[in-house]
C-alpha positions as CSV (number, residue, x, y, z in Angstrom):
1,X,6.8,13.4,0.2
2,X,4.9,12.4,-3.1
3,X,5.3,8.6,-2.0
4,X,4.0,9.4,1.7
5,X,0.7,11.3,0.1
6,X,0.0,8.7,-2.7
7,X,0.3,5.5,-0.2
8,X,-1.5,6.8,2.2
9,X,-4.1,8.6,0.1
10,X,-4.8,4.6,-1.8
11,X,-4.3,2.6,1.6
12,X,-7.1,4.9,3.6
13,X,-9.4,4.6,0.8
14,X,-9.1,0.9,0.7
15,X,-9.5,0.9,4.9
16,X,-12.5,3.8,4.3
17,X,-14.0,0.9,1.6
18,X,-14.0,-1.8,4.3
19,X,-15.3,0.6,6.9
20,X,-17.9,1.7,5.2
21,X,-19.3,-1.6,3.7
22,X,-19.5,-2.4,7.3
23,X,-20.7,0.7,8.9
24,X,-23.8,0.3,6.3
25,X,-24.8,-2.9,6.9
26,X,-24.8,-2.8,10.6
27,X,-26.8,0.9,10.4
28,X,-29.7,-1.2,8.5
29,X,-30.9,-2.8,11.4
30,X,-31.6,-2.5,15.0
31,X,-29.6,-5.4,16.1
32,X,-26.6,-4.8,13.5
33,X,-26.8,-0.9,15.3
34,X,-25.8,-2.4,18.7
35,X,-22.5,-3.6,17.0
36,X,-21.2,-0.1,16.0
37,X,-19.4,0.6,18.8
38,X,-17.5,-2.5,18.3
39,X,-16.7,-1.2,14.6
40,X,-14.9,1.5,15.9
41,X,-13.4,-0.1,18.7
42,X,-11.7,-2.0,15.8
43,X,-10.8,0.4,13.7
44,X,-9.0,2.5,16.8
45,X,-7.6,-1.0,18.0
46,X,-6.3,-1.7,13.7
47,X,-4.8,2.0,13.7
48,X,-2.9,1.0,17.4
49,X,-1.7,-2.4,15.9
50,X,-0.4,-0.4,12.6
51,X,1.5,2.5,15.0
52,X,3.2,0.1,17.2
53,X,4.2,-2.5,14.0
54,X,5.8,1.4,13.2
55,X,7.8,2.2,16.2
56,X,8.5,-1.5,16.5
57,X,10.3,-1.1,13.0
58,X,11.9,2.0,13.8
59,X,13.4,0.7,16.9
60,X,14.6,-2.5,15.5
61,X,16.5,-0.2,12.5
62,X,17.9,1.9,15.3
63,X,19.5,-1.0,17.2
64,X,20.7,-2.1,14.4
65,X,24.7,-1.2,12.8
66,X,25.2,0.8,9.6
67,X,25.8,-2.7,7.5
68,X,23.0,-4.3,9.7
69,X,20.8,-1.8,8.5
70,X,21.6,-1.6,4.9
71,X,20.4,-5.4,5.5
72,X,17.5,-4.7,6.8
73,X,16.1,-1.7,4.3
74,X,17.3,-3.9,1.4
75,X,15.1,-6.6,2.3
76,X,12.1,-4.4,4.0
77,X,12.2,-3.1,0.4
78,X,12.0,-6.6,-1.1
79,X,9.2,-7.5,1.1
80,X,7.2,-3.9,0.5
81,X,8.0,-5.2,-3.5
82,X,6.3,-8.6,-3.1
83,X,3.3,-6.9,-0.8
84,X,2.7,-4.5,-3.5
85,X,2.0,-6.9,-6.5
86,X,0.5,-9.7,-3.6
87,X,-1.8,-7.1,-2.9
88,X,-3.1,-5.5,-6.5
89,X,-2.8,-9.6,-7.5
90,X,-5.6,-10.4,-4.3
91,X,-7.4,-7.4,-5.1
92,X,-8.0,-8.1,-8.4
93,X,-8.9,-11.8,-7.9
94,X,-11.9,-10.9,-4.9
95,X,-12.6,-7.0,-5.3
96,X,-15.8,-8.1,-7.2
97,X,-16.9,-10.0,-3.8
98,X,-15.3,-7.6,-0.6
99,X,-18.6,-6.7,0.2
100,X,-20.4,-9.9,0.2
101,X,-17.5,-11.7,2.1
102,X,-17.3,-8.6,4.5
103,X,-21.4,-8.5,5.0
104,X,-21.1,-12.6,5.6
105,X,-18.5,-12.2,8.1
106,X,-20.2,-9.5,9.6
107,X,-23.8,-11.6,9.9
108,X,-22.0,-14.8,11.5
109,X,-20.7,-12.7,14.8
110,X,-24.2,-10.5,14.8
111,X,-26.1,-13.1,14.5
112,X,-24.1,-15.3,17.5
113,X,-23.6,-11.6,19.5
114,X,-20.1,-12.8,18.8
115,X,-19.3,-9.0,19.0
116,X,-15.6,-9.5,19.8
117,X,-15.5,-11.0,16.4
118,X,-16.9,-8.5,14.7
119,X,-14.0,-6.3,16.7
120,X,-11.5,-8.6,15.5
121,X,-12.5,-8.2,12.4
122,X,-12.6,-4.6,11.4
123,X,-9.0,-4.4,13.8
124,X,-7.6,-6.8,11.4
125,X,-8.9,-4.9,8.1
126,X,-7.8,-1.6,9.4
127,X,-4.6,-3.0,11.0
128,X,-3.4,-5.1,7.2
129,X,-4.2,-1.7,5.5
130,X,-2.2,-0.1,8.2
131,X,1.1,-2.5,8.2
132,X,1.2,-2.5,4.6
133,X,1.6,1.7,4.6
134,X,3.9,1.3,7.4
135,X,6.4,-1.4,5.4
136,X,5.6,0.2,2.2
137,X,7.0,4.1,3.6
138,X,9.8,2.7,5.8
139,X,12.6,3.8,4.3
140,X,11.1,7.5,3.7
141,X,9.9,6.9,7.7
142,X,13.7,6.0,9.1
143,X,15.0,9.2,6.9
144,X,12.7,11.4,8.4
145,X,13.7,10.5,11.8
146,X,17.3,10.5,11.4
147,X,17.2,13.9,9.5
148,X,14.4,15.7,11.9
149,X,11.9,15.7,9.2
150,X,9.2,14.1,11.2
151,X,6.3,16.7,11.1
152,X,6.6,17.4,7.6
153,X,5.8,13.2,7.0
154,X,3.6,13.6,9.3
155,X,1.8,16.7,7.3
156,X,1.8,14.8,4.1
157,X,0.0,11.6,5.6
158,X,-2.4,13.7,7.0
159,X,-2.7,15.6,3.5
160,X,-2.8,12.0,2.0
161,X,-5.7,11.1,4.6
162,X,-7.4,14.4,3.5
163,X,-7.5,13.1,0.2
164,X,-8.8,9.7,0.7
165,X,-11.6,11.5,2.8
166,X,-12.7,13.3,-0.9
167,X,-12.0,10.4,-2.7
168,X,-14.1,8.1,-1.2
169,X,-16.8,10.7,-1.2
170,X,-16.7,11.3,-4.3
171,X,-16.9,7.2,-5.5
172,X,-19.7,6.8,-3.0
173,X,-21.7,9.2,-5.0
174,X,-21.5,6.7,-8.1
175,X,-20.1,9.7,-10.6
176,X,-19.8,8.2,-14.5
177,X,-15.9,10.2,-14.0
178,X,-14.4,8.4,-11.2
179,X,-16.0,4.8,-10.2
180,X,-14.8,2.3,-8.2
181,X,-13.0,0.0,-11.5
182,X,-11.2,3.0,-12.9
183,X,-10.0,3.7,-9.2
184,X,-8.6,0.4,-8.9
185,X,-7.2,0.0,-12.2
186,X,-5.0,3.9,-12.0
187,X,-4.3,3.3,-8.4
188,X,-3.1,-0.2,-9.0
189,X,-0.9,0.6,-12.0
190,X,0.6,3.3,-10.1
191,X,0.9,1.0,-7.6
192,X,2.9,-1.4,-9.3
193,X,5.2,1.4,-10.9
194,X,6.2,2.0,-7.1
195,X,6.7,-1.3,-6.5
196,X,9.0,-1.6,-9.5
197,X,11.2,1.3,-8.2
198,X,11.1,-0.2,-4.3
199,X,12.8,-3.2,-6.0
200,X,15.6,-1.0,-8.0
201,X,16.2,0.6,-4.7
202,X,16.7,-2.6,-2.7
203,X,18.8,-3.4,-5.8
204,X,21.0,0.0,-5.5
205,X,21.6,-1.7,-1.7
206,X,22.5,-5.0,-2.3
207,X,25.0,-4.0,-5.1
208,X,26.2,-1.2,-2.2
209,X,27.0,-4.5,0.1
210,X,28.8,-6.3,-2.8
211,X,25.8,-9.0,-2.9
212,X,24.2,-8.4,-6.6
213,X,27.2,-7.9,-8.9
214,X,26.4,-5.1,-11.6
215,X,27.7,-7.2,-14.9
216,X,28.0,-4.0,-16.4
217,X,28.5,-0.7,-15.2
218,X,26.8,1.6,-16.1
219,X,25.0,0.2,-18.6
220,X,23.9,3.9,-20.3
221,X,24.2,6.9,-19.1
222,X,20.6,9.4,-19.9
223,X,21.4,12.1,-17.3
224,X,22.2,14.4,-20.4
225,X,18.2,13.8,-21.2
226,X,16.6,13.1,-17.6
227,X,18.5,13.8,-14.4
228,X,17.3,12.3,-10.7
229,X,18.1,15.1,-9.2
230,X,15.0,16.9,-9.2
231,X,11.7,17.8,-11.8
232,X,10.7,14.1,-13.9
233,X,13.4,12.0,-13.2
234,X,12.8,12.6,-9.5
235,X,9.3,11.9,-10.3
236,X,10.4,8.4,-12.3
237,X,13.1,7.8,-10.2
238,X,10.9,7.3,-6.8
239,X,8.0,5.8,-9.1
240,X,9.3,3.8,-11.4
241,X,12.9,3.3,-10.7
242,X,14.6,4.5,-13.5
243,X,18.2,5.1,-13.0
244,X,20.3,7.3,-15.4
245,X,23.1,5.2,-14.6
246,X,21.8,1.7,-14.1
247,X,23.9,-1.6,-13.7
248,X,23.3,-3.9,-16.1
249,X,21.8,-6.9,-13.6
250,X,19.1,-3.8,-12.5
251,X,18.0,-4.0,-15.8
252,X,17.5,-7.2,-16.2
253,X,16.0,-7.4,-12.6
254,X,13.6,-4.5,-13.2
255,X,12.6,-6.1,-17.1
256,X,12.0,-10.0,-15.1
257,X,9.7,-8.1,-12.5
258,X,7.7,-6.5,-15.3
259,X,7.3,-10.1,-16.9
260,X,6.2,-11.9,-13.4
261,X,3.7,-8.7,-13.0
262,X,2.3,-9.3,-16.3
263,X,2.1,-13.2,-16.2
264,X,0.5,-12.7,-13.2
265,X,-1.9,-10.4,-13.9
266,X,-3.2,-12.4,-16.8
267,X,-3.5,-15.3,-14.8
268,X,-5.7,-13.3,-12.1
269,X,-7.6,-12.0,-15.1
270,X,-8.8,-15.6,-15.9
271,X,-9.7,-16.3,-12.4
272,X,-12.1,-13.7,-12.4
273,X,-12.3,-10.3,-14.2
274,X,-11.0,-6.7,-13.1
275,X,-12.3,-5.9,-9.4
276,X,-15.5,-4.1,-9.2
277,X,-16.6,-3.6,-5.2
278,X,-20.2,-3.1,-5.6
279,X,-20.4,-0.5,-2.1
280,X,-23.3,0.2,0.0
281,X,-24.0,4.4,-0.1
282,X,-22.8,5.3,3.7
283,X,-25.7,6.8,5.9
């Protein structure tokens, strides 16, 4: 359940951060006021979109047979991979500017009384943020279900929600401790950790189907020194992917990943520097 907190704890801050840029600029002025209903209209219809993307998933993995769903978890957990680093990469490349692009948005539909558009808007902030917990817990999602562990997920997003709640408190109160650049820059190393180990586990299925040979196998065996089973190598194993008993090709997968992640954060870094959302204090 670590996974289920931690996503959903850094995914509703993110959503809070876009809700609350927008909740304070509309609360500034009498005209921007008659628009909050249409802020939460889009955040309700974002959280619907994100719940039925999730029972649409579910249902699709239930229809599906046992090889037809190794399929499909293999490459959900490719695609959560790539969403991962697409989404720290984009982060880093127009944190700096969420608020002005959100505010400018924001002005064009007020402005016009385009107040659909400002729904659309939020709906589609709130829904992205939404989709991407749903694809990034799917596999811990279709275990639940299939082993009756539903409320227990269920408990640890809320927990995880609880904790965003706090958090983002606590950064809109500008604190020297926890700002919005060091929140960005743990969360999104932790962040690409866990994508690292969605790809070794997409790699542990594809090498299950007899798709990705293993070259070598095992290529080391550390279980003497750190197990999976349960303490730090269950802690490393769902977020980092380490493997006491690793093939040799999900090394060499895992190492390229780490070289792609690094080439392309140096290359975001020139485009503009680490993201620093300059937020609005919420009324």
């Amino acid at each position: 359940m670590d996974q289920v907190i931690f996503i959903v704890w850094r995914e509703s801050v993110e959503a809070l951060l876009v809700v609350g840029i927008l909740y304070s600029w509309l609360s500034a002025s009498p005209a921007g006021r008659r628009g909050l209903p249409w802020l939460w209209g889009g955040v309700a219809a974002g959280l619907l979109f994100a719940g039925l993307f999730a029972l649409v998933l579910l249902g699709l993995a239930t229809w599906l047979a046992d090889t037809g769903q190794e399929w499909f978890q293999a490459l959900m957990g490719l695609a959560a991979c790539a969403l991962v680093v697409q989404m720290v990469i984009w982060m880093r490349r127009h944190g700096r500017g969420l608020q002005r692009e959100l505010e400018s948005g924001a002005q064009l539909h007020v402005s016009n009384d385009h107040w659909w558009g400002l729904l659309v808007l939020v709906m589609i902030a709130v829904g992205r943020e939404g989709s991407e917990t749903v694809v990034f817990l799917y596999g811990t999602i279709l275990s639940a279900q299939h082993a009756g562990e539903v409320w227990p997920m269920v408990g640890a997003a809320l927990a995880g929600f609880g904790v965003a709640l706090v958090t983002f408190w606590i950064l809109q109160l500008g604190g020297r401790l926890l700002t919005w650049r060091r929140f960005f820059r743990f969360t999104e190393i932790l962040l690409l950790l866990l994508a690292g180990a969605l790809l070794v586990a997409a790699t542990d299925r594809l090498i299950s189907l007899g798709v990705l040979p293993t070259l070598v196998d095992p290529v080391w065996d550390s279980s003497w020194l750190i197990n999976t089973e349960d303490g730090l190598g269950k802690i490393l194993a769902d977020f980092a992917g380490y493997r006491a008993y690793p093939a040799l090709s999900q090394v060499l997968i895992w190492g390229g990943y780490w070289v792609v992640v690094v080439c392309l954060l140096h290359r975001s870094s020139r485009v503009g520097r680490e993201p620093r959302p300059v937020v609005t204090q919420v009324a």
